[in-house]
C-alpha positions as CSV (number, residue, x, y, z in Angstrom):
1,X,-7.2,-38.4,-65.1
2,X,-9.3,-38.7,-68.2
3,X,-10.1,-42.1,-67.9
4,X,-10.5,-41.6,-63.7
5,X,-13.1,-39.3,-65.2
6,X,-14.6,-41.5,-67.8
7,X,-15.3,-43.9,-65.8
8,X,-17.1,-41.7,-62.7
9,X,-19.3,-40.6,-65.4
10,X,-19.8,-43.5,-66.7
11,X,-20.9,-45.3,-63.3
12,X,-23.1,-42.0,-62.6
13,X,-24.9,-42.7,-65.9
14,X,-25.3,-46.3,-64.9
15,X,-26.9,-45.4,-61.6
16,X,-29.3,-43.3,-63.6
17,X,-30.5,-45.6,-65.7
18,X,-31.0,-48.1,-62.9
19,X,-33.5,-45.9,-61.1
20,X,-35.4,-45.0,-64.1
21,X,-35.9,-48.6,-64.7
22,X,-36.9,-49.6,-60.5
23,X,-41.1,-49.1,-61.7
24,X,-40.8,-52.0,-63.9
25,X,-38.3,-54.7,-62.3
26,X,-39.7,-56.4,-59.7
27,X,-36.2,-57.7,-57.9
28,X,-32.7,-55.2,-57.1
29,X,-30.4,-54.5,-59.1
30,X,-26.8,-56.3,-58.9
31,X,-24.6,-54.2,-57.4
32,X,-22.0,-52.8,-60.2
33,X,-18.9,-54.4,-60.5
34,X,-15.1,-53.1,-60.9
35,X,-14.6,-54.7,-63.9
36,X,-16.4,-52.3,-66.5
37,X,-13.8,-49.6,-64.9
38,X,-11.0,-51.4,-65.1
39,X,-11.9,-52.6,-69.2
40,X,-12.3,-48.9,-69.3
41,X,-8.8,-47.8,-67.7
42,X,-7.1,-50.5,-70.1
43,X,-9.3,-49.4,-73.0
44,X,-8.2,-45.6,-72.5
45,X,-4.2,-47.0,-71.9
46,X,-4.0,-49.5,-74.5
47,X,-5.4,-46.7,-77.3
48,X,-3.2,-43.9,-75.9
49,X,0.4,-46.2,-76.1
50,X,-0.9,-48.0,-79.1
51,X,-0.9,-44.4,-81.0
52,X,1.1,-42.0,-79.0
53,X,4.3,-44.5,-78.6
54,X,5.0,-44.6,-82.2
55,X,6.0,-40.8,-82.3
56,X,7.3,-40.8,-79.0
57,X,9.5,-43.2,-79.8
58,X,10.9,-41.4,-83.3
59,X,11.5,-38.4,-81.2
60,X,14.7,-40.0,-79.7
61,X,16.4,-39.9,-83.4
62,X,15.8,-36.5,-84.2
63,X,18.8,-34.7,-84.4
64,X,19.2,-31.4,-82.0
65,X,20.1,-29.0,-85.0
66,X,16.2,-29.9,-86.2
67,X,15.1,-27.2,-83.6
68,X,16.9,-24.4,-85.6
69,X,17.3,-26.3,-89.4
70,X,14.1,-27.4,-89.7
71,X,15.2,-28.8,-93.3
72,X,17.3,-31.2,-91.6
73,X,13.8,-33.3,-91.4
74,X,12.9,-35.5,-89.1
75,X,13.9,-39.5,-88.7
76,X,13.0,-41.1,-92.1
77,X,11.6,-44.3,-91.0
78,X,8.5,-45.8,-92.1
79,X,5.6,-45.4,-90.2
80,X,3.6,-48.2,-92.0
81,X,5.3,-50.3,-89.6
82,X,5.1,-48.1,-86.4
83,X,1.3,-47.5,-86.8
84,X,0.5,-51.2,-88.2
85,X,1.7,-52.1,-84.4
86,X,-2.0,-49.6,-83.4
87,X,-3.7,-50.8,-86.1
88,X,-3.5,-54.7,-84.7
89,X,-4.4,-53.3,-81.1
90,X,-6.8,-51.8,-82.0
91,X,-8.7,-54.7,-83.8
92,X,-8.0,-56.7,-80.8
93,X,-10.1,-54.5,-78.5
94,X,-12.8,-54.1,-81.2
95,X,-12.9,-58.1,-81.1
96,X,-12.8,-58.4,-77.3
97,X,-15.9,-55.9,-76.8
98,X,-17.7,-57.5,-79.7
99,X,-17.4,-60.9,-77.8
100,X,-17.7,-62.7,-81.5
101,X,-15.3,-63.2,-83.9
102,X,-17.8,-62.9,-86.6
103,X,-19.5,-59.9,-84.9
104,X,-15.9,-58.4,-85.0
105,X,-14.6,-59.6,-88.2
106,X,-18.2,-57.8,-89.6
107,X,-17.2,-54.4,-88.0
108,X,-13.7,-54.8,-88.7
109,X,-14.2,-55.6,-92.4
110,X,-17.1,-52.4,-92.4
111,X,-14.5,-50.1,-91.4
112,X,-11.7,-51.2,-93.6
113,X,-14.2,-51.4,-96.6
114,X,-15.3,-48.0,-95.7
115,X,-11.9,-46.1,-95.4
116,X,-10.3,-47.6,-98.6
117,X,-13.9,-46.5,-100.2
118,X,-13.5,-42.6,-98.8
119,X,-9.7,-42.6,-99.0
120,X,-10.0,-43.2,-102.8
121,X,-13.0,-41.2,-103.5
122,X,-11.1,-38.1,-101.2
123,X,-8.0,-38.5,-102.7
124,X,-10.0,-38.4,-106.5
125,X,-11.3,-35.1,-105.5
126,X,-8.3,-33.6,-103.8
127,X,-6.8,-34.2,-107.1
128,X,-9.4,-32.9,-109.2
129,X,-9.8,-29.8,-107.1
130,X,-7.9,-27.7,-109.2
131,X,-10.7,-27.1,-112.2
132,X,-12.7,-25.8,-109.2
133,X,-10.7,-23.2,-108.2
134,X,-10.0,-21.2,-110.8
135,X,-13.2,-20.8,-111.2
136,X,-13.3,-18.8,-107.8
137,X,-11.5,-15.9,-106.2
138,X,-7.9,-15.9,-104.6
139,X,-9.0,-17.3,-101.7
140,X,-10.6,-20.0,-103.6
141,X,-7.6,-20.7,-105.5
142,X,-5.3,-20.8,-102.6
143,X,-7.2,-22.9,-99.8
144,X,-8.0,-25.7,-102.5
145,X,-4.6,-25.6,-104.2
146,X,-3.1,-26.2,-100.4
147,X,-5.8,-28.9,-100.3
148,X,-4.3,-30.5,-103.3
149,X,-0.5,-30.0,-101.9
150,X,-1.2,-31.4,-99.2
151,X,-3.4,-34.6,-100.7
152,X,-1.9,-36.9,-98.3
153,X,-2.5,-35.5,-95.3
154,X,-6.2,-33.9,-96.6
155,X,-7.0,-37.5,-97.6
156,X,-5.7,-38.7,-94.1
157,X,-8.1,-35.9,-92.2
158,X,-10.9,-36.0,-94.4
159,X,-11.2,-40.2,-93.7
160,X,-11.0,-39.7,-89.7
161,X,-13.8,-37.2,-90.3
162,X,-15.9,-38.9,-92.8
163,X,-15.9,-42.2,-90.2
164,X,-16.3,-40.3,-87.3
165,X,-19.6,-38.8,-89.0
166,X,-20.3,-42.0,-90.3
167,X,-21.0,-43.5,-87.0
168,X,-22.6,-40.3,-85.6
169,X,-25.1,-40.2,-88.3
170,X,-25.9,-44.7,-87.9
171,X,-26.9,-43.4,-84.5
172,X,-29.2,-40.7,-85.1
173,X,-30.7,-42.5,-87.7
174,X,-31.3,-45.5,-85.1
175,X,-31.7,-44.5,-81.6
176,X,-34.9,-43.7,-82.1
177,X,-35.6,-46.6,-84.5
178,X,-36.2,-49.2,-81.9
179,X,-39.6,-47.9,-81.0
180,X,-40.4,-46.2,-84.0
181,X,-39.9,-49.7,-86.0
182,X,-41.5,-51.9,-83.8
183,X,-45.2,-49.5,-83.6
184,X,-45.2,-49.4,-87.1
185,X,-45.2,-52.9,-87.5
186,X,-48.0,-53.2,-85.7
187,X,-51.3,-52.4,-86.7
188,X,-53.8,-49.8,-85.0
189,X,-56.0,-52.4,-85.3
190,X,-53.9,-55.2,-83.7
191,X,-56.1,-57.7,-81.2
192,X,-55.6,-56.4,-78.0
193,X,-58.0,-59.3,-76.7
194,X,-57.4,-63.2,-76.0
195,X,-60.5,-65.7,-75.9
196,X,-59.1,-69.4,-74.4
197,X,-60.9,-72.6,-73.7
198,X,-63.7,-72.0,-76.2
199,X,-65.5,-75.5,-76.6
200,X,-66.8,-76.7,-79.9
201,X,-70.7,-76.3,-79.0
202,X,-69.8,-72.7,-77.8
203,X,-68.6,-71.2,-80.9
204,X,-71.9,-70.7,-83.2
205,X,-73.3,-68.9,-79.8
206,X,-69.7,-67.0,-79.5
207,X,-70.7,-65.9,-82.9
208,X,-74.3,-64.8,-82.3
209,X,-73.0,-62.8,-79.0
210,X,-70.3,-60.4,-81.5
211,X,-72.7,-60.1,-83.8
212,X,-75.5,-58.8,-81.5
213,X,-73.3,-56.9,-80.0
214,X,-72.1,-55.0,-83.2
215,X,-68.5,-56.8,-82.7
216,X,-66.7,-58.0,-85.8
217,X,-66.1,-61.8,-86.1
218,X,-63.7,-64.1,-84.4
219,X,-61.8,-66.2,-86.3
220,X,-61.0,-69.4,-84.0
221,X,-58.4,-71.5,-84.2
222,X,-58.6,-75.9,-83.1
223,X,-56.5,-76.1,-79.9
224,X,-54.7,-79.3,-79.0
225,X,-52.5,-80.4,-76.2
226,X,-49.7,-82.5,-77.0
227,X,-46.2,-84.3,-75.9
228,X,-43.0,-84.0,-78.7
229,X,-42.3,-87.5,-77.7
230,X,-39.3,-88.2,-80.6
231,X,-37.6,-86.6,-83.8
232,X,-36.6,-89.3,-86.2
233,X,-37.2,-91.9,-83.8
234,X,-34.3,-90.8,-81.8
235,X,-36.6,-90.0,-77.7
236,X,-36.3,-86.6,-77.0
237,X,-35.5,-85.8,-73.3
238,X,-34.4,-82.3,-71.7
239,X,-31.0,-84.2,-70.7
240,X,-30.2,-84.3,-74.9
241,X,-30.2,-80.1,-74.2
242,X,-27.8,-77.5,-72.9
243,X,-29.6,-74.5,-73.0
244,X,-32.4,-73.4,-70.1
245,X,-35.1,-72.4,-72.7
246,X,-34.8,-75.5,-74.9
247,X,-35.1,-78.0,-72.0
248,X,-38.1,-76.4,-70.7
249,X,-39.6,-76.6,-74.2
250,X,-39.4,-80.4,-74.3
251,X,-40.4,-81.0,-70.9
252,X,-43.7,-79.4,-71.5
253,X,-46.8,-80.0,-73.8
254,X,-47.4,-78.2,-77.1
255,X,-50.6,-76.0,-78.0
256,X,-50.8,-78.1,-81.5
257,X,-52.9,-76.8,-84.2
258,X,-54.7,-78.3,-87.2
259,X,-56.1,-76.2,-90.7
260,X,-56.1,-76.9,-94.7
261,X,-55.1,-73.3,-95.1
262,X,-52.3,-71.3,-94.2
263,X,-52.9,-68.7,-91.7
264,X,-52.6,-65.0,-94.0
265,X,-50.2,-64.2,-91.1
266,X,-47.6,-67.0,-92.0
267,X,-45.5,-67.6,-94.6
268,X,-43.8,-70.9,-95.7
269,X,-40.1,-70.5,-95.5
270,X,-38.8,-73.6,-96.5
271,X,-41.0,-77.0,-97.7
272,X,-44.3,-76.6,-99.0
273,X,-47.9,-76.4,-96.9
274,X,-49.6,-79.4,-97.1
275,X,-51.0,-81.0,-100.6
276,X,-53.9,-83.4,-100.5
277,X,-51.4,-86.6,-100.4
278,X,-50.3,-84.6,-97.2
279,X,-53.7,-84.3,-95.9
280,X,-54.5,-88.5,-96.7
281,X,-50.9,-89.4,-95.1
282,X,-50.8,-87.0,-92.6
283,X,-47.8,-84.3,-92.2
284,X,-47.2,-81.1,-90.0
285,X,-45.5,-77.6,-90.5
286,X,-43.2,-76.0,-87.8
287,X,-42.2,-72.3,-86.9
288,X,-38.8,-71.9,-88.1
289,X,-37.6,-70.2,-84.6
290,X,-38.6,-73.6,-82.9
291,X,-37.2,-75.7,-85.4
292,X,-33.9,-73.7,-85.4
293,X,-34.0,-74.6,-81.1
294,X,-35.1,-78.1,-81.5
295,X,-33.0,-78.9,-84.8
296,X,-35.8,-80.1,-86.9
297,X,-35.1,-80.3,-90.8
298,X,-37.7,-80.9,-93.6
299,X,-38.5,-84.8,-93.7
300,X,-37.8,-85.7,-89.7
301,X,-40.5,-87.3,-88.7
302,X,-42.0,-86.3,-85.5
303,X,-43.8,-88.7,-83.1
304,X,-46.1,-86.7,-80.9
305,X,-48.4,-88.1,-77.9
306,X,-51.7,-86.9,-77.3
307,X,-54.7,-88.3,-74.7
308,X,-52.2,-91.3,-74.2
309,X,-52.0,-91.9,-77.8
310,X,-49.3,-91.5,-80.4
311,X,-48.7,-90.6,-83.7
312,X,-45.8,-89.9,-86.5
313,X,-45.8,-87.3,-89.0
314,X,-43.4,-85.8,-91.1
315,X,-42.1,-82.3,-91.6
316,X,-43.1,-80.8,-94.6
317,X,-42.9,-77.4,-94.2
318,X,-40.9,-74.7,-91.9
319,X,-43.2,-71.2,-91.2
320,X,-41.7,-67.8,-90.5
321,X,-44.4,-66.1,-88.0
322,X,-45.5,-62.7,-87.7
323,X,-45.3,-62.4,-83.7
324,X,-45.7,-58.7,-84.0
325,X,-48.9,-59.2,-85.4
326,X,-50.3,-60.0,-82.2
327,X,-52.5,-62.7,-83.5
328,X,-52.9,-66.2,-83.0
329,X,-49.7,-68.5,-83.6
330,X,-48.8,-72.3,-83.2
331,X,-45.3,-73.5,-83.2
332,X,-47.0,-77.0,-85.3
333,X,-49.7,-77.1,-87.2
334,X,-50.8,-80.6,-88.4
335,X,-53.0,-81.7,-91.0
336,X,-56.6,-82.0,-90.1
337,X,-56.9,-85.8,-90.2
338,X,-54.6,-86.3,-87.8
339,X,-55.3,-84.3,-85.0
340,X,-59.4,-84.3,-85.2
341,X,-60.2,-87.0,-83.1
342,X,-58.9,-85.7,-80.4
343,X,-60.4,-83.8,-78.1
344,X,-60.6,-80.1,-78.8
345,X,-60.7,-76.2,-77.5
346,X,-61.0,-73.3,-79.9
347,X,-58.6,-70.1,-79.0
348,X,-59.8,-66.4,-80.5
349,X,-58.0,-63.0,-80.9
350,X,-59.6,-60.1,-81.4
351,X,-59.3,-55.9,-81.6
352,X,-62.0,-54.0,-79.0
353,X,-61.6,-50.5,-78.8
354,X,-61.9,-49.1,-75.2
355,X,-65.5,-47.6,-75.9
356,X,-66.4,-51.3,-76.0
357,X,-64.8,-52.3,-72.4
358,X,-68.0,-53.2,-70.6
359,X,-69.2,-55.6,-73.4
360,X,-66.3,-57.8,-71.8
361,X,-68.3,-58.1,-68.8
362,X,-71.1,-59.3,-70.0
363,X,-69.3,-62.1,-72.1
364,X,-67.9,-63.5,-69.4
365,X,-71.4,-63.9,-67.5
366,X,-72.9,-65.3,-70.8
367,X,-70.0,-67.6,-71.0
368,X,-68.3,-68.4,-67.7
369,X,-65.9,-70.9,-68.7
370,X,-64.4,-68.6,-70.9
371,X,-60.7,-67.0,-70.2
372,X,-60.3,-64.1,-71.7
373,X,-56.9,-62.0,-71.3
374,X,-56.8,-58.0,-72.0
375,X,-53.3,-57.6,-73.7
376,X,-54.1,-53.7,-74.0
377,X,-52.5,-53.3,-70.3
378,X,-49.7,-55.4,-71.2
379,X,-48.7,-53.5,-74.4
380,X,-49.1,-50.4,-72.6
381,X,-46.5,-51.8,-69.7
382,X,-44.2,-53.1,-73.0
383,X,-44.3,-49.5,-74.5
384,X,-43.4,-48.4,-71.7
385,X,-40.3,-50.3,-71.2
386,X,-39.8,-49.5,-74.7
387,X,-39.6,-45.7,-74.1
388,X,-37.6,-46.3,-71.3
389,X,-35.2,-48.5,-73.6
390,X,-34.5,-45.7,-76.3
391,X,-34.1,-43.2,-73.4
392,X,-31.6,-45.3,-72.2
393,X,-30.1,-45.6,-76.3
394,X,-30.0,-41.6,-75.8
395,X,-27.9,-41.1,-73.1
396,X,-25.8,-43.8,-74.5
397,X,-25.9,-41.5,-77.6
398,X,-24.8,-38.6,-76.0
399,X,-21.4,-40.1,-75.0
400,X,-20.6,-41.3,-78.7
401,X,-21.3,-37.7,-80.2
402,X,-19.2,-36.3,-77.4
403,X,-17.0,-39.0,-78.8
404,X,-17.1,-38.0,-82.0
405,X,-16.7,-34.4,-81.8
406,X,-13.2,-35.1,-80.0
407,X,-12.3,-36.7,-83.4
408,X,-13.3,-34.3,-85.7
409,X,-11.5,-32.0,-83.1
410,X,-8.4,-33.9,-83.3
411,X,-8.5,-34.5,-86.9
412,X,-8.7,-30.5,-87.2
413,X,-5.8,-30.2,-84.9
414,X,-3.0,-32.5,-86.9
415,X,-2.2,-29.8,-89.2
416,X,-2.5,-27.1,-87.1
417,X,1.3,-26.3,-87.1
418,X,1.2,-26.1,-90.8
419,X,-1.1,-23.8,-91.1
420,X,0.1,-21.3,-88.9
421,X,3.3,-21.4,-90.6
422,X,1.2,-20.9,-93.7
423,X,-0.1,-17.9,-92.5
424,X,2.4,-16.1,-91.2
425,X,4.3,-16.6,-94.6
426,X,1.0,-15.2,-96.5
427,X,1.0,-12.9,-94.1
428,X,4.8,-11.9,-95.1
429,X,4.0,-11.7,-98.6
430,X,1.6,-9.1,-98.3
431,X,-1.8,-11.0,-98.2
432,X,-4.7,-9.4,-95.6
433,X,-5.9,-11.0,-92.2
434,X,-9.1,-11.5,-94.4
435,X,-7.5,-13.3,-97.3
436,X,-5.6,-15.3,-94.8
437,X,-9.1,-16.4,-93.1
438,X,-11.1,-17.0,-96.2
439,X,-8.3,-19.3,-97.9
440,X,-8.6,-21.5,-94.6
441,X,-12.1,-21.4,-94.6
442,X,-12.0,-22.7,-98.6
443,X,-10.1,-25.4,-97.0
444,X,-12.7,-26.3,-94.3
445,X,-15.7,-26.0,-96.6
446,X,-14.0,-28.5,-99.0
447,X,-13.1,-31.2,-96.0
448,X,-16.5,-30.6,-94.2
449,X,-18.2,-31.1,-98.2
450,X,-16.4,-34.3,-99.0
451,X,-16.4,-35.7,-96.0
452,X,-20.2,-35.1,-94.8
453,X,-20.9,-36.4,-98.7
454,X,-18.9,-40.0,-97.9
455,X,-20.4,-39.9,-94.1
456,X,-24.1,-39.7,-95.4
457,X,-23.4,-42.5,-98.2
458,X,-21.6,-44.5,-95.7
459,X,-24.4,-44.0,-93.1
């Protein structure tokens, strides 16, 4: 019935987030499938045998007189082995939904690291909990002295909830961090404008036109089209590629680049930017992400065709590029020599702030040819989205706390029994309702302490 449930909420949620995301996808949705519910059903079956059938099982050998001789004790097998049997499903179905065996192995070895690390440092304190009580009242005394009897099972309950608030705290520390992240790294004053096809004779007057118009300069950047024709002499040709993305990249022509300097908004990752014997011999730098797709290493030597004529070059450096910075960026940039010749438009990027919006009007009469593109819509539409996305993140939230508190709940209830028998023998002994409740509450202030300190470190 649960997981009936689970899963109707699950495909309501679904259905929620699909119509909150209608405004910005242009084509319908995919109808959803069965499949998702029936992972679920198995999910919620394979968890439940996997760590209810181990006790289940040891019921059958408990002897009858246990009911009324409850020092007759129960089966005395180990349960290393019954629970290991949980342990390896469980790990299984972490690997399946991670759909990587590194992914997995990475949150598999995360959670083991993490509950040898609490189990230890729990375990120390349950221990050591002794000096702290007798500096404290009889309740003090008796709810951490049961702690400390009990140091198995304390240890055991104060893990489940130390990982269980491990996990809630990751996500509310990054739900929110999607958006958040991504607008601080870029800057207020990010260029929210794009000039193309700026000739060469255009760019002194291009110049002249920010400056009378109280506009700050426009760095531009040489523009070149060109052909990746072959790596290391080896042709390249879309049929060498599996993937979609990479074919298209070498069907198409570059927008190659040449400068002495790097751009402030790269960095060399790997190599070095070009020396003058670089600049006399000619060499070129590549993006990293495009040398990752393409595999191109430092020294492969690139033959490139531009107007119908060719050229080699080799690699000497690999650039990591700030895309966030909205600025202008080349996947290669050649030296100067090499590319020169050839013929040439200049590309701009630049900040205006909206109180400057009809100044665009009259740039494009002074300068027809010009294209210029307004990304300010485009990053409103993309923050959009990206509100959307972490409201999405949120809802998804909401079903891991509710998650989470059903641990902490069920890591409350495993001693339960033991406590009420507890009580009622305090109870027998002469101690008071109230000294009954504050000795328990001792006991949940100590868990709740040690286990919200290892969830925050862990987190």
């Amino acid at each position: 019935i649960a997981a009936v449930l689970g899963c109707a909420l699950g495909f309501g949620v679904q259905q929620l987030l699909a119509q909150g995301l209608t405004e910005f996808i242009a084509v319908e949705l995919p109808r959803p499938s069965w499949l998702p519910v029936a992972q679920g059903m198995l999910l919620a079956f394979v968890l439940l045998l996997g760590f209810a059938l181990p006790p289940l099982m040891r019921l059958k050998r408990v002897p009858a007189l246990r009911v009324l001789r409850r020092d007759l004790g129960g089966p005395q097998e180990s349960q290393v082995l019954s629970y290991g049997a949980a342990i390896v499903i469980l790990a299984s179905l972490i690997l399946w939904q991670a759909g990587s065996l590194k992914l997995g192995a990475y949150v598999l070895g995360g959670f083991a690291g993490a509950g040898l690390a609490f189990a230890a440092v729990s375990y120390g304190a349950l221990r050591l909990s002794a000096a702290a009580g007798s500096l404290g009242g009889v309740a003090w005394r008796y709810g951490l002295a049961n702690l400390r009897r009990r140091a198995r099972q304390s240890t055991v309950q104060i893990l489940a909830l130390a990982l269980g608030l491990t996990a809630i705290l990751l996500l509310t520390v990054t739900h929110g961090d999607l958006l958040k992240t991504w607008r601080a790294r870029m800057p207020a004053d990010a260029p929210n404008r794009f000039i193309l096809n700026i000739q060469p004779d255009q760019r002194e007057p291009l110049a002249g036109f920010f400056r009378e118009h109280g506009l700050p300069p426009v760095a531009g950047y040489p523009m070149v089209r060109g052909r990746l024709m072959a790596i290391n002499s080896v042709e390249v040709s879309a049929e060498n590629y599996s993937e979609a993305r990479t074919r298209r990249l070498v069907e198409r022509e570059f927008n190659l680049s040449y400068m002495d300097e790097l751009p402030s908004h790269n960095r060399v990752s790997a190599g070095h930017w070009f020396s003058s014997s670089d600049r006399a011999s000619g060499a070129v730098s590549v993006e990293e992400g495009i040398a990752r797709t393409l595999s191109i290493k430092l020294g492969d030597r690139l033959t490139w065709s531009v107007g119908g004529q060719e050229f080699t070059a080799p690699v000497t450096s690999i650039r990591r590029l700030d895309w966030d910075s909205m600025r202008v960026n080349f996947f290669v940039i050649a030296t100067p020599p090499l590319l020169e010749r050839y013929p040439t438009s200049y590309i701009a990027s630049f900040y205006l702030s909206g109180s400057h919006g009809a100044v665009m009007n009259q740039l494009t009469q002074a300068f027809p040819n010009l294209t210029i593109v307004d990304m300010s819509l485009v990053l409103r539409q993309a923050l959009a989205v990206m509100d959307r996305v972490v409201e999405a993140v949120q809802l998804v939230f909401l079903f891991a706390l509710a998650a989470g508190l059903l641990v902490l709940y069920a890591a409350l209830l495993a001693t339960e029994d033991e406590r009420v028998r507890e009580a009622a023998l305090m109870r027998a002994l002469g101690a008071s309702r109230k000294q009954v409740a504050a000795a328990q509450r001792v006991e949940f202030i100590a868990i709740g302490l040690v286990a919200g300190t290892l969830a925050a470190a862990g987190a």
